[in-house]
N, C-alpha and C positions, 0 to 999 in steps of 0.2 A: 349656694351662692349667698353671699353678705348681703345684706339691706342698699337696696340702690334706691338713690334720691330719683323720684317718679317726678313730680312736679311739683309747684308751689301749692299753697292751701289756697292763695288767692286767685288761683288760675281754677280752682274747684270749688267754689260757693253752693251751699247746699240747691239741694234739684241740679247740679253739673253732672253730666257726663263728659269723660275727654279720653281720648285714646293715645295711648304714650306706647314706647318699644322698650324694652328693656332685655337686651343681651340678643337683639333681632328680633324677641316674640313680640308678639302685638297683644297690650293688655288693656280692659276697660277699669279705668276709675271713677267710681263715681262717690256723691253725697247725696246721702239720702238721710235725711235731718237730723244732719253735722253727724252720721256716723261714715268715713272712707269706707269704700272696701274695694277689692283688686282681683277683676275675674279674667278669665281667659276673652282674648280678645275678636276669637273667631267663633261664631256661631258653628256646632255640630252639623247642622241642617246643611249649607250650602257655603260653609265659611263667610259670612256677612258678619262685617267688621262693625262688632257691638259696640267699640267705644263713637263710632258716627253714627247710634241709632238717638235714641231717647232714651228716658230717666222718668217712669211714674209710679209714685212714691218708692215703693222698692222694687218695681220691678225694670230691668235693662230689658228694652224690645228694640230687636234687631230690624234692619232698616232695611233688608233685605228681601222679608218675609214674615214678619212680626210675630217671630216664636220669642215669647217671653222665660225671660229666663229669674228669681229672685236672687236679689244682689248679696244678700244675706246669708244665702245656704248655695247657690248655683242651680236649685233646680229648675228644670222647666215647667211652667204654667201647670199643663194637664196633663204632664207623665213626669212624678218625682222621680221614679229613675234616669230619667234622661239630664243630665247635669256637666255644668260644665267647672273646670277648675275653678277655685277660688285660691288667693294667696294673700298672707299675712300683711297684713299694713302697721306701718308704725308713722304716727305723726311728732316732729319732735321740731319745736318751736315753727314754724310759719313752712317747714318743709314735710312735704308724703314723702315714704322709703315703701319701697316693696322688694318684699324677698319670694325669689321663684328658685326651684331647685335648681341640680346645675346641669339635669338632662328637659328642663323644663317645666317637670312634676309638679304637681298639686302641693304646698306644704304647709297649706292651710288645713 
């Protein structure tokens, strides 16, 4: 899948979390000091939709059950294997893009 315009930068100001859909999946964006990044948007655990959890410093904790995930690599807290996708962000002038594969995949 091509680079799909996610949302503006000014709708993400650093410490934002925001949850966007992109091709139906639900994905979390966040800023975590002025670096984007673009992870899968349903928590492993119980599907709890991380882009309406919180944002501290880099870790996305899910609002469901506050398994933290780092925004940076996708792992969780206290089992790096436990991880959820991460995808590619590109910011190009005042707009985020994220590219997700086109069965959904990680392609980050």
């Amino acid at each position: 899948m091509p680079l799909v315009k996610a949302a503006s930068l000014a709708d993400l100001p650093p410490g934002a979390l925001l949850a966007v859909r992109i091709g139906g999946k639900p994905v979390a964006l966040c800023n975590s000091g002025g670096q984007i990044h673009a992870l899968d948007g349903e928590c492993p655990h119980n599907g709890g939709p991380h882009g309406h959890g919180a944002l501290h410093g880099t870790m996305v904790v899910c609002p469901w059950h506050a398994w933290e995930f780092d925004c940076r690599t996708g792992e969780l807290d206290y089992n790096p294997e436990v991880r959820v996708a991460r995808y590619p962000v590109t910011v190009v002038g005042g707009d985020v893009f994220v590219e997700i594969g086109e069965d959904g995949a990680r392609t980050a």
